[in-house]
N, C-alpha and C positions, 0 to 999 in steps of 0.2 A: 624479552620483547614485550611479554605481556604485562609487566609493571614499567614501560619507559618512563624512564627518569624527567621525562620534560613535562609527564600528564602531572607529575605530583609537587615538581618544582614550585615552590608558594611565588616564584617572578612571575612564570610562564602565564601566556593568557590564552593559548590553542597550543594542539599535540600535534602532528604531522607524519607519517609513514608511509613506507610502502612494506607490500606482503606479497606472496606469491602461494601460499595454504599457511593450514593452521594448526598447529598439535598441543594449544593448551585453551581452549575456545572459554570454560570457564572463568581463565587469568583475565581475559579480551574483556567477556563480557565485566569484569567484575569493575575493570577499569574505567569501560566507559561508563557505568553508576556511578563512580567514584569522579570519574569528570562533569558528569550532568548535576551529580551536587555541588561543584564546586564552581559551575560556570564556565567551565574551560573545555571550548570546543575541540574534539577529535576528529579528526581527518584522514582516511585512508584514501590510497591506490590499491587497488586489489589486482592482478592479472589471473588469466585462465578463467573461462568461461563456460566450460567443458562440464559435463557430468560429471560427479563423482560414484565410479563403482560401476560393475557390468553384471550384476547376479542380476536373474530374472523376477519381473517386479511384476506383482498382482494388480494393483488397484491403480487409479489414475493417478492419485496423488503419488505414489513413488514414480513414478514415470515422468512425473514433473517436477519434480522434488532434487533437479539438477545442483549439483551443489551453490554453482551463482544464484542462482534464484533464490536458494535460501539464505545466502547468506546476506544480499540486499535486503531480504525480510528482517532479517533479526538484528543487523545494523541499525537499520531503522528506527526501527524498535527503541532501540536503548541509546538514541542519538547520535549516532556516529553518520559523518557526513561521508558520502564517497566520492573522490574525484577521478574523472576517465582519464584522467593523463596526470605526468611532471607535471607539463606546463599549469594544468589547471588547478589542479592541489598548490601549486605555489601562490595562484591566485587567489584559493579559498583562504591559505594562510595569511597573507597581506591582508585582504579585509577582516579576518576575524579577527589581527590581532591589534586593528586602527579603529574596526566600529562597534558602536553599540546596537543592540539588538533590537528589530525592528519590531513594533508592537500588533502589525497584523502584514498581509499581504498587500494592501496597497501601495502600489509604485507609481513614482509621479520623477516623469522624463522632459528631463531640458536640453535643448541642443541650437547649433547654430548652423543644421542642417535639414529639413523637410524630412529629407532621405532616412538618413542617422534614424531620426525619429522612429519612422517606421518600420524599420528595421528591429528596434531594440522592442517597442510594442509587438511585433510578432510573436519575438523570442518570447513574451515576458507573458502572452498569454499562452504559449508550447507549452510551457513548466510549471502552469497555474497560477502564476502571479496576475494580479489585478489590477488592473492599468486603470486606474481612480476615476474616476468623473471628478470634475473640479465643480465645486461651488462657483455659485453665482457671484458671492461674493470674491473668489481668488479669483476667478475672470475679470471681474473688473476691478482687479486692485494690478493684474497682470494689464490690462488692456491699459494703464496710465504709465506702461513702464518698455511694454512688447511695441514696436514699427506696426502702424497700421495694416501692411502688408506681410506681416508673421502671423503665428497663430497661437491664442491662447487658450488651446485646448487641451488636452495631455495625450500626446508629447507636446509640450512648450516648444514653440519655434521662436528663436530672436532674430533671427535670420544673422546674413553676412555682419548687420548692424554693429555684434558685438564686437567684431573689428575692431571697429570706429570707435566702441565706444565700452569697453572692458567690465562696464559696472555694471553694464545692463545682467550681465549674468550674477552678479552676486545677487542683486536687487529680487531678479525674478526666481533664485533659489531660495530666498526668505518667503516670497509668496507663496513659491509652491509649498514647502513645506509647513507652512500654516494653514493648510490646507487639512481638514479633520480627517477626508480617507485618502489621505496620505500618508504611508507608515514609513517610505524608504523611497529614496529619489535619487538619479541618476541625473550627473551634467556630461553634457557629451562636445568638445570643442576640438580641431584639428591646428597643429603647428602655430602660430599665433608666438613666433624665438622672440622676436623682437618687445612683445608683450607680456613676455615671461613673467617677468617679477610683480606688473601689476596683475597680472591671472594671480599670481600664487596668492598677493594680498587679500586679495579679492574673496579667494576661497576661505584663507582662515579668517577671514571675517567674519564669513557666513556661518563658518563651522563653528565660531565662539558664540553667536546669536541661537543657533539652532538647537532645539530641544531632539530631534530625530535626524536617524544616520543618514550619510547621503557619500556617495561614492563618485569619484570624477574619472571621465573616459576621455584620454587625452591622446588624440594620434601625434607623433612627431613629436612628443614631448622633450623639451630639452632636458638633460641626464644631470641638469644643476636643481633645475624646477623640481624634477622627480624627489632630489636628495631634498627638499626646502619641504616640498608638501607631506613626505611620510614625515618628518622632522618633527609638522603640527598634527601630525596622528589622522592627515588623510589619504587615504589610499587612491593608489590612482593606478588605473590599467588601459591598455591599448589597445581594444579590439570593442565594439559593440557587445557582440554575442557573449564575450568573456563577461564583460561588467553583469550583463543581466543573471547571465550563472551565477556570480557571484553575489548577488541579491538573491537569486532562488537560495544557495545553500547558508544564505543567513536569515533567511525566512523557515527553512527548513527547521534549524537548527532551533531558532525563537520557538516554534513550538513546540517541538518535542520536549524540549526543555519544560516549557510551560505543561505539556498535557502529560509527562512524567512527576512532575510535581503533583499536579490536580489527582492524580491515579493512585497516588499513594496509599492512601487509608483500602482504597479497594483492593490495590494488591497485597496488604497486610490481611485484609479479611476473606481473600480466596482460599475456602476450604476442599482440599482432593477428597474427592469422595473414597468408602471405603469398598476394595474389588474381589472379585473372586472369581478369577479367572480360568476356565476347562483347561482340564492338564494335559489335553491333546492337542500336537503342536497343527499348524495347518490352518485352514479356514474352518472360521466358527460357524455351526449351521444360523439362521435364519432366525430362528425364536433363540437362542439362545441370546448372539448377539444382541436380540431385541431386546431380552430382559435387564442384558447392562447398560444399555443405549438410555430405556429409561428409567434405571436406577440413580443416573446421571442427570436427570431432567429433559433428557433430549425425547419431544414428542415423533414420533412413529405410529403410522399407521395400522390398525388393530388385522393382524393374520393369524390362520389356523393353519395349521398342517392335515395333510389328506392324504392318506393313501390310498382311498378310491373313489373314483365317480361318485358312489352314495355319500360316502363321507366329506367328499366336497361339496355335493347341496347343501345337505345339513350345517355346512360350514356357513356357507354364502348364506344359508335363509338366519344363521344367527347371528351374520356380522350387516345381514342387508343389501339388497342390491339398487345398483350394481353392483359390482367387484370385478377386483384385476385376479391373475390366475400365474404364477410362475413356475417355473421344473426348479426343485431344490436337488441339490447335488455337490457333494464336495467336489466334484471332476468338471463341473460346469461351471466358471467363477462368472462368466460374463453373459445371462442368462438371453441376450438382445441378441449375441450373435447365434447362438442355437436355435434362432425362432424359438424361446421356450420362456414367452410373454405371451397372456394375451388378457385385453384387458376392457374395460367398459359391460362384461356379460351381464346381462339382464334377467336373467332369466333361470331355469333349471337347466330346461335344454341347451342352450348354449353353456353351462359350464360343464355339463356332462360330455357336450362334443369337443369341448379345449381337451378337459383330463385327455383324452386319448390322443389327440392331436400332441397334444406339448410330449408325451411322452414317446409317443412316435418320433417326431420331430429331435428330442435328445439321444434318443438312440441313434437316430442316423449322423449328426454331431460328434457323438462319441460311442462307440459299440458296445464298451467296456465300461462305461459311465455307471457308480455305481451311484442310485435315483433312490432319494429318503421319501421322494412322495411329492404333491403339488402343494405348492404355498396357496393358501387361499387368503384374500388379502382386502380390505374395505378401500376404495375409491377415495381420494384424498383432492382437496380444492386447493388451488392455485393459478397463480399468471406466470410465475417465471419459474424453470429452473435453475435450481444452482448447486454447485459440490462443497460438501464440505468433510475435512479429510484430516486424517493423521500419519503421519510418517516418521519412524526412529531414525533419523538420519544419521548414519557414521560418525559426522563432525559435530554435527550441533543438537544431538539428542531428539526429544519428542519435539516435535513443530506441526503447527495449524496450518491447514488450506483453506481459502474459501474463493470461490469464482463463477462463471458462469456454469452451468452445469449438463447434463443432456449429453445425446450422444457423440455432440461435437466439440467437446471439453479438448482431446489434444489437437484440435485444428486452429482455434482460438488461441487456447493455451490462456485465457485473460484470468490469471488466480495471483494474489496476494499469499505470501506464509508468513510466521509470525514462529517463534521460541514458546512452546508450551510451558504453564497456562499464560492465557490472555485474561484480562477485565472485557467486560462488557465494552465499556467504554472503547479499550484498546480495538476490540473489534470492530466497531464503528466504522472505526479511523482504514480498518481494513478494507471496509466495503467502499469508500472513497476513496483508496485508489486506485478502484479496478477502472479497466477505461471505460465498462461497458457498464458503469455503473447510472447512468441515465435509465438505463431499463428498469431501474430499481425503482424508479420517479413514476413509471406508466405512459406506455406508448399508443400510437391510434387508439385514445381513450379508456386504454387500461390505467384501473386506479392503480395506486401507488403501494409497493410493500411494504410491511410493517417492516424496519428498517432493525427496528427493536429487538423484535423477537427474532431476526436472522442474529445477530449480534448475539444476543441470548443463549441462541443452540451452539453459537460458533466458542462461544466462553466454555459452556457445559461439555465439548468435546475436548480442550483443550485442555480442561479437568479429570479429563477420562485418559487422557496421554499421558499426562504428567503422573497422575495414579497408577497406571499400568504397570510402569516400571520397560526393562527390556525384551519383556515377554510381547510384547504389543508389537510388532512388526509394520503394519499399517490397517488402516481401517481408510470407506472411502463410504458415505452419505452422498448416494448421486441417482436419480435425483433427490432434491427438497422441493419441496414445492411451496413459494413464497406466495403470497398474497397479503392484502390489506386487512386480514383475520388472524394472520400468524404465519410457523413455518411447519410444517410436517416431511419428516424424510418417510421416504416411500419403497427404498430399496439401499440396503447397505450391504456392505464386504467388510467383515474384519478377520485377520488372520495373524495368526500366533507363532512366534518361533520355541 
């Protein structure tokens, strides 16, 4: 399965499967490389949607580190399209293997129905396609060919018109797509039997003038038209919603192919750094952690360790105040729910009244907790948090998290993963397509996050996974604290098998 004979066929021009798991995940991966060089899109149905695995998981990232989740990530990744169903993977397969690949995401939608129209412009801004602004010019080259009473705006309306009058669509499919942010266009027409054969002319007309792909949505279509139109290598589907999916995963497709190409030379020069990891399995204290974190590049905020009030002042007066104050503990991984935070101290006296508090507060937590002392820890600037994580997942090895962050990271759930290591670049692409990736822009007049340097730390962990080897069980950076200045992690977990 994992060398199918169709991906390396020199006829074939797309691969098509279905799966239900995976027990050779590097043959998969190696293949769809082997397809993204050669152009020939891959296509999966996946089923099961389930976790993989029930062992008890520390950090956030294995908790969400669901096997689907990640394996939509690393799909992704390496170009492979996925379809939710037969039916739709049969869809992706018709177009991928009638069109040419569309040069950005503008879509520009013709129909002979108002409805139709905005129907398929919904769909098409759901899935992030870009529904074009037409030029002035394609307006009025539309407006000498569109019923006064249509619309030539995108969607193109011809109205009932084309009825009457068959050309009008081919006519107004050459204008649309001469249209510069027009990358890929949709015609959309219902039943029209008796019309049949001048529809079909009409398209491969268009299709032989046309420099960019364009896909026909045909309801009622007669089953002779169907065999005449795939005949001239256009694909044609019957449902609205379908066609625009089918533009999304050829829009999909077009990039990744493109931004696997451009990544190249970066992923040739990803160096794993060199590790040296405590031979004791479990969670790694605090400063340890910290020293490989930034051996790795990954900035963190500067902490001491204290094991008493005195020696927490002296901490705080050398790192500055304020400072934040934590209970370090191998028996306490999640330091928030033990009240054994506190953070903003200013002062001597206030850090001397935490020490006692947090340690109070961790005993009553856990009784038996056995306490290395208080983290003392310098106050770090930021607008957003966010996670960023590593997890050895059973099927598909090390893999990156990055998402929203804070203590409501499983109620969101809004994270991206990715197959360790990532390029910078690739991580980019990660932080697009979180949904809550607006907040990365700056909200009620928060500036905006360096986009850069989150990408940066999410590269440099994803170095640190790959390095690790199987001893690395998961590590979790939550929060970071992003801003328009960089990204600082301010409290991590890493634990070792």
């Amino acid at each position: 399965v994992a060398r199918a004979a169709i991906v390396v066929e020199v006829t074939a021009t797309v691969g098509a499967g279905y799966i239900e798991g995976l027990n050779h995940v590097p043959g998969l991966l190696r293949v769809a490389e082997d397809a993204l060089a050669r152009g020939k899109p891959l296509v999966l149905t996946k089923v099961g949607r389930t976790r993989a695995g029930a062992r008890a998981i520390a950090s956030h990232t294995g908790s969400l580190a669901g096997e689907d989740a990640v394996f939509a990530g690393v799909i992704r990744q390496r170009g492979i399209i996925r379809a939710r169903s037969d039916e739709q993977l049969l869809d992706f397969v018709e177009v991928f293997s009638q069109c040419a690949l569309p040069g950005g995401r503008g879509i520009g939608i013709i129909t002979r129905s108002g409805g139709a129209g905005a129907l398929m412009a919904d769909r098409a801004e759901e899935i992030g396609l870009d529904v074009a602004t037409l030029s002035e010019a394609t307006t009025a080259a539309l407006r000498k060919v569109v019923p006064a009473f249509g619309s030539t705006g995108n969607p193109v309306d011809i109205t009932a018109q084309g009825l009457v009058d068959p050309n009008l669509m081919r006519e107004s499919i050459k204008i649309l797509l001469s249209d510069p942010k027009v990358d890929v266009a949709i015609a959309w027409l219902s039943f029209s039997e008796k019309q049949a054969d001048l529809n079909v002319r009409n398209f491969v007309e268009a299709k032989a003038q046309a420099s960019k792909p364009f896909i026909v949505c045909w309801m009622g279509m007669p089953e002779a038209a169907g065999e005449q139109m795939r005949a001239a290598g256009i694909p044609v589907l019957r449902s609205a919603e379908a066609a625009v999916d089918a533009i999304g995963a050829l829009v999909q497709y077009a990039e990744a192919r493109r931004h696997w190409q451009a990544d190249a030379p970066a992923r040739a020069a990803l160096q794993l750094p060199a590790l040296k990891l405590p031979a004791q399995p479990g969670p790694v204290s605090s400063l340890e952690g910290q020293a490989l974190l930034q051996g790795c590049g990954v900035q963190t905020a500067a902490a001491q360790l204290a094991g008493s009030a005195d020696a927490a002042v002296a901490a705080a007066e050398a790192l500055g105040y304020p400072v934040g104050r934590k209970i370090e503990s191998p028996d306490i991984l999640h330091k928030t729910e033990a009240k054994g935070v506190a953070l903003n101290l200013k002062d001597a006296a206030a850090v001397r009244a935490a020490h006692a508090r947090l340690i109070a507060n961790a005993r009553s937590y856990k009784s038996d907790a056995r306490i290395s002392g208080v983290l003392v820890q310098a106050m770090a600037q930021g607008t957003t948090e966010l996670v960023i994580g590593l997890q050895r997942d059973p099927t598909f090895g090390p893999v990156v998290m990055v998402g929203l962050g804070g203590v409501l990271i499983e109620v969101f759930k809004d994270v991206v993963f990715r197959a360790a290591p990532v390029t910078e670049a690739e991580a980019l692409r990660m932080l697009d397509e979180l949904k809550s990736r607006v907040v990365l822009d700056g909200v009620r007049g928060a500036p905006p996050v360096d986009r850069t340097a989150v990408a940066r730390m999410v590269s440099a962990v994803s170095r640190l996974g790959a390095a690790a080897g199987p001893r690395l069980r998961e590590l979790d950076l939550n929060p970071v604290l992003a801003g328009p200045q960089g990204a600082t992690a301010v409290d991590w977990l890493m634990a070792l098998d």
